[in-house]
DONUDO-499966 format. One record per residue (C-alpha): residue number from 1; chain; x negated, y negated, z negated; residue in one letter. Coordinates in nm, 3 decimals. Example, Ala and Ser with C-alpha at 12.3 -4.5 7.8 and 13.67 -1.06 7.14 Angstrom:
<nodes>
1 A -1.230 0.450 -0.780 A;
2 A -1.367 0.106 -0.714 S;
</nodes>
This chain:
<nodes>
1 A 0.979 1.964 -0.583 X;
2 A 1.049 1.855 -0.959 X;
3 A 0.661 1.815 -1.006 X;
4 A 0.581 1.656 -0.670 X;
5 A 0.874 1.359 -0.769 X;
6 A 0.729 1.358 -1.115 X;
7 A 0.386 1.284 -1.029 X;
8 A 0.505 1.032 -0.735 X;
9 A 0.750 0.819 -1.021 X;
10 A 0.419 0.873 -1.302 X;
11 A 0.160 0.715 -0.971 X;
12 A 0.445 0.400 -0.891 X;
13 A 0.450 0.323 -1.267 X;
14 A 0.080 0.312 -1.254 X;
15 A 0.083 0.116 -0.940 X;
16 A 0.347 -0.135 -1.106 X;
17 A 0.137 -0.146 -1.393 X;
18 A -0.179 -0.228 -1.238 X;
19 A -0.027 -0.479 -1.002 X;
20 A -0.182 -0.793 -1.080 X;
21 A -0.530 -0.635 -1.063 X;
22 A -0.440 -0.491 -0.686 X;
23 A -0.302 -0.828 -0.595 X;
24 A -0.626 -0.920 -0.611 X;
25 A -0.779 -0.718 -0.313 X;
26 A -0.593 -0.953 -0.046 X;
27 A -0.444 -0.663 0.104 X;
28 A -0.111 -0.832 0.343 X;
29 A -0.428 -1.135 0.390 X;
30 A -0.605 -0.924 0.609 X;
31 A -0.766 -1.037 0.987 X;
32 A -0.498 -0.825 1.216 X;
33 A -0.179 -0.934 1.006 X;
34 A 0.071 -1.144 1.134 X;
35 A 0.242 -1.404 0.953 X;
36 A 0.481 -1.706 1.090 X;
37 A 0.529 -1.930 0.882 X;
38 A 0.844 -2.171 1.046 X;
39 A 1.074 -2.455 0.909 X;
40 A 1.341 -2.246 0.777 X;
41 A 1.163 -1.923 0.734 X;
42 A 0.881 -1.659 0.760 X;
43 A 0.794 -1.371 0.899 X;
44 A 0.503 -1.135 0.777 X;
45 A 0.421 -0.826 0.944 X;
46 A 0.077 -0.695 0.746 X;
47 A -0.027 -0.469 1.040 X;
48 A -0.387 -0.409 0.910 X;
49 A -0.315 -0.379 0.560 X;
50 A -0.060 -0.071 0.673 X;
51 A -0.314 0.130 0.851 X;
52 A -0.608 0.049 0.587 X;
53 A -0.341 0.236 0.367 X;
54 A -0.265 0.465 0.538 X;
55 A -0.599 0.591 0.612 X;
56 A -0.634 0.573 0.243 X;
57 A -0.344 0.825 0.148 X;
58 A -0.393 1.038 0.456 X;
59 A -0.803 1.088 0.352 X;
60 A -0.636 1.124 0.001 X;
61 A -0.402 1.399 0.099 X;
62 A -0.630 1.549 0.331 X;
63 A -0.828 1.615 0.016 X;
64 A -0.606 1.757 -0.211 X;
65 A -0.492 2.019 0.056 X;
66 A -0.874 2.149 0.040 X;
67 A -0.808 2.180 -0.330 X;
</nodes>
């Protein structure tokens, strides 16, 4: 358990690090997401963007169980 939450903080601090270069993929700009923009508010729901990733981590993990 210690190394699993080790390796997830070490992967977030690379993600947090490497966060302008991601931004850059226009994933939550995707065709399928919602967003509502109103007069006092918005709403964004990026539906698409959630299952691209999580086909991403699920092929990911799906792979390093084979392993």
């Amino acid at each position: 358990m210690q190394r699993l939450l080790i390796i997830g903080g070490i992967c977030l601090v690379i993600a947090g690090l490497a966060w302008p270069y991601l931004s850059l993929l226009g994933l939550g700009r995707l065709p399928g997401d919602i967003a509502i923009q109103g007069e006092s508010g918005g709403f964004s729901f990026p539906i698409m963007t959630c299952i691209i990733v999580s086909a991403v981590l699920s092929l990911l993990f799906w792979v390093a169980a084979k392993f």
